[in-house]
N, C-alpha and C positions, 0 to 999 in steps of 0.2 A: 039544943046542944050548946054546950056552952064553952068558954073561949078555952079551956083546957083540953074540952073532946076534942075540939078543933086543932088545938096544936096539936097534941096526941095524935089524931087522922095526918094532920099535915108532915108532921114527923115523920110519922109510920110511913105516909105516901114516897118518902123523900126518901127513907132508909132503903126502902125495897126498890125504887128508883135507881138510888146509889149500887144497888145490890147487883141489879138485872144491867147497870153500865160497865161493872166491874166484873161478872161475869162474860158479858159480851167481848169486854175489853182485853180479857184474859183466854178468848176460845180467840180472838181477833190475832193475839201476839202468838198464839200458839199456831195458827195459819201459818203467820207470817213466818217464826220461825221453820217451820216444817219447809214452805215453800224456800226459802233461804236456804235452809238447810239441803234440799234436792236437786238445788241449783248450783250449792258447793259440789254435790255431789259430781252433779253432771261436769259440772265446767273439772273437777279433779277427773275425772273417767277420760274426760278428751286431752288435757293436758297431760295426762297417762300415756294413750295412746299417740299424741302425737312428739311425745318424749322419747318412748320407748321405739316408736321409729327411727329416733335422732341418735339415740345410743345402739343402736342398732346399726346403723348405720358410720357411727364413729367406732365401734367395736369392729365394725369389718374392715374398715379405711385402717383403723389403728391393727388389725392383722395384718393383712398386706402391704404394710408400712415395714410393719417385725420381719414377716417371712424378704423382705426386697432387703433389710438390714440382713439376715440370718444369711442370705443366701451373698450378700456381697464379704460377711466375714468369712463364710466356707472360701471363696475364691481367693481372698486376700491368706488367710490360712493355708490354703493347699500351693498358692503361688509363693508362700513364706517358706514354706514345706521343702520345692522343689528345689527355692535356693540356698536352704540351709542344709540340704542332702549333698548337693553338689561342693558344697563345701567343706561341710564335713569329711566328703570324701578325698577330696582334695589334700584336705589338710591329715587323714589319715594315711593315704599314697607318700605323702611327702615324709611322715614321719615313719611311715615302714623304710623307704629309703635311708632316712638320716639313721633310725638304728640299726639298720642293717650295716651301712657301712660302719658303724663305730664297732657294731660288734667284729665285721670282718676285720679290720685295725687292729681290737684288744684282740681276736685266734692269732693273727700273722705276728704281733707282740707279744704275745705267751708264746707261741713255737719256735720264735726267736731267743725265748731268754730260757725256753727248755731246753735250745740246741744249746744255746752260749753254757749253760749250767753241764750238761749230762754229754754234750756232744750229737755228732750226726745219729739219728736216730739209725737201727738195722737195714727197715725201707729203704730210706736214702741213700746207706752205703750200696746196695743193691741194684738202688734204681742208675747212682753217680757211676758204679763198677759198668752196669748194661747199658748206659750215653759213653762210655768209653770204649767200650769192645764194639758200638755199634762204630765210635768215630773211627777206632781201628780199621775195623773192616770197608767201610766208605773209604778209605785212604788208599788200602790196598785194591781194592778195585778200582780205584783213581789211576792208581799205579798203575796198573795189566791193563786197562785202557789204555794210556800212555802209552804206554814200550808196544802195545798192536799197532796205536796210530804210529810211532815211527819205525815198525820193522817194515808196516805196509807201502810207507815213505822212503825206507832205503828200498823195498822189492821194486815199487814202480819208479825211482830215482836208477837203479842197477837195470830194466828193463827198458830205457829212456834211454840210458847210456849205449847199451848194447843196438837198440835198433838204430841208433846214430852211428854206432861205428860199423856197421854193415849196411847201411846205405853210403857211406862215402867210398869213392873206388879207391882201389889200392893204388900208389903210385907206380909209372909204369918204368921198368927197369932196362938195362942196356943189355944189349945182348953181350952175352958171356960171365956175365958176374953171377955170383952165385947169391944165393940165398944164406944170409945167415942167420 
């Protein structure tokens, strides 16, 4: 053989050499990735599940954070509620009064300036005529009480009188005079 088979051979030996390293070296990466890659995997599966614990768990903490918030605005709400009711009413009491009196003011100011215009209304003279026959008559029954209390005053004054002068004795007289 001569020094060209022999390179040729040594070549040839070296290329498929090169081949079967490069092959090897290529199923070698693809192990490695594969194993790398199920290791991502795993280690992403557990930091999954020990995530999803955590948000799990900050999900419920962060509820019962909401509902302990929700339920102190209901209280602060219904207790805002209680004193804006009270007030409100308050302050509606007060103005039913104030316009009550202003309207009773302007009726008693119009009936006034209806009387001053047009005069005593019918009623009035009615009612002013029946305060006057009522003040009559009170007067006259003043009166006939009166004159009872002092005839019953002259009766037991005149019956006072009389039983005085018949309890005193008669003066006693001289014999022979007469009686006149």
């Amino acid at each position: 053989m001569g020094p060209l088979t022999e390179s040729m051979t040594r070549l040839c030996g070296e290329i498929v050499a090169l081949r079967r390293a490069r092959l090897t070296f290529v199923r070698d990466l693809c192990q490695d990735v594969a194993a790398m890659k199920a290791g991502f995997r795993r280690a992403h599966i557990e930091i999954a599940r020990r995530t999803k614990a955590e948000r799990q768990g900050f999900v419920k903490a962060l509820g019962h954070e909401v509902a302990g918030m929700r339920a102190g605005f209901r209280r602060a709400h219904n207790d805002m509620a209680r004193k804006t009711k009270a007030e409100r009413q308050a302050a509606v009491s007060h103005l039913k009064k104030t316009v009550g009196g202003m309207r009773q003011d302007l009726a008693l100011d119009l009936a006034g300036a209806h009387r001053a215009w047009f005069g005593p209304s019918p009623m009035e003279l009615r009612a002013k005529a029946e305060a006057e026959r009522r003040a009559q008559a009170a007067a006259a029954q003043r009166a006939r009480e009166e004159a009872e209390r002092q005839r019953r005053e002259a009766e037991a004054k005149a019956k006072a009188e009389a039983a005085a002068a018949q309890a005193k004795p008669e003066p006693e007289r001289a014999p022979g005079k007469k009686k006149s």
